[in-house]
C-alpha positions, 0 to 999 in steps of 0.5 A: 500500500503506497503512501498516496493510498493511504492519504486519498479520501480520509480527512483523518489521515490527510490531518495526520500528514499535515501534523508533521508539518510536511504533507508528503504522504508519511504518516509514521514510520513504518510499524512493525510486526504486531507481538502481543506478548513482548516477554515471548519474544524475549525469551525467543532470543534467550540463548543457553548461556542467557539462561546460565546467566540468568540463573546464576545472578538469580541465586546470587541476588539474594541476601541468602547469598551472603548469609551462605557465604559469611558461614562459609568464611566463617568455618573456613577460617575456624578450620584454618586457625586451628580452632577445629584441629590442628589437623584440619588446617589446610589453608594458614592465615593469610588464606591465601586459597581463600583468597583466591577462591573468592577473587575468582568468584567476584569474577564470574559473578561480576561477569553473569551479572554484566551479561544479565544486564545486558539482556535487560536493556535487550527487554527494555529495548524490545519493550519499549519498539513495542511502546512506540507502536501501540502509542502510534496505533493508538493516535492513529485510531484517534486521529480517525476517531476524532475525524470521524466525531468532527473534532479540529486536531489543531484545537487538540494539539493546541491543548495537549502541548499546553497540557505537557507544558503545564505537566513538565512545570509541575515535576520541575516544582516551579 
């Protein structure tokens, strides 16, 4: 369907046209196709180490994480000084295995956590395309609407900048 099909005959989207301030046929960008659920068509691009990821950052996020790894430490180091048993030391202060351990364990995490951020703002970029084309389908279905009840766009325009004005003046408190 060209541009010049879509404009001929409806006043409603030669009003849409004209609000750009260019008739030239555009009435918005091209949509794209139609998801009904955007949280589908994230986990259609999950790949295994994704899940891996997701997985991991999910048990680590806790406060249980932290309360496992303070007992942790904490039997570690009373097995390590000797408290337990001379025996059973097997890493002497200053814990240096320990301390390895635990480094290479900031490592991966800091790295799970990296990439489940990065699939985040995957979600919230697909979430957001799929904003923009119900809020495009939305004034596309006004404009008609509207046209349909005789209501003038300019008037409505007029009032929705004054009422965005008027908004953004209140959450800047002035």
């Amino acid at each position: 369907m060209t541009e010049k099909m879509i404009t001929d005959g409806c006043a409603a989207c030669r009003a849409m046209d004209r609000a750009d301030g260019a008739e030239d046929g555009w009435l918005v960008p091209k949509l794209q196709h139609r998801v009904k659920n955007a949280n589908k068509l994230v986990d259609s691009l999950k790949r295994t180490q994704d899940r891996a990821a997701d997985v991991v950052t999910s048990f680590a996020g806790p406060l249980n994480f932290v309360y496992l790894h303070s007992i942790w430490f904490g039997i570690w180091i009373l097995f390590n000084i000797g408290l337990v048993g001379a025996a059973l030391e097997f890493d002497r202060y200053p814990f240096g295995l320990l301390t390895m351990i635990v480094s290479l364990e900031a490592i991966f995490l800091s790295t799970f956590v990296m990439v489940s951020q990065n699939r985040q703002a995957m979600r919230s970029e697909v979430r957001n395309q799929l904003d923009f084309e119900a809020n495009l389908r939305s004034e596309v279905w006004a404009m008609h609407i509207g046209q349909a009840l005789g209501i003038d766009p300019d008037h409505v325009e007029a009032v929705v900048g004054k009422v965005i004005a008027q908004a953004t003046e209140n959450q800047n408190g002035s």
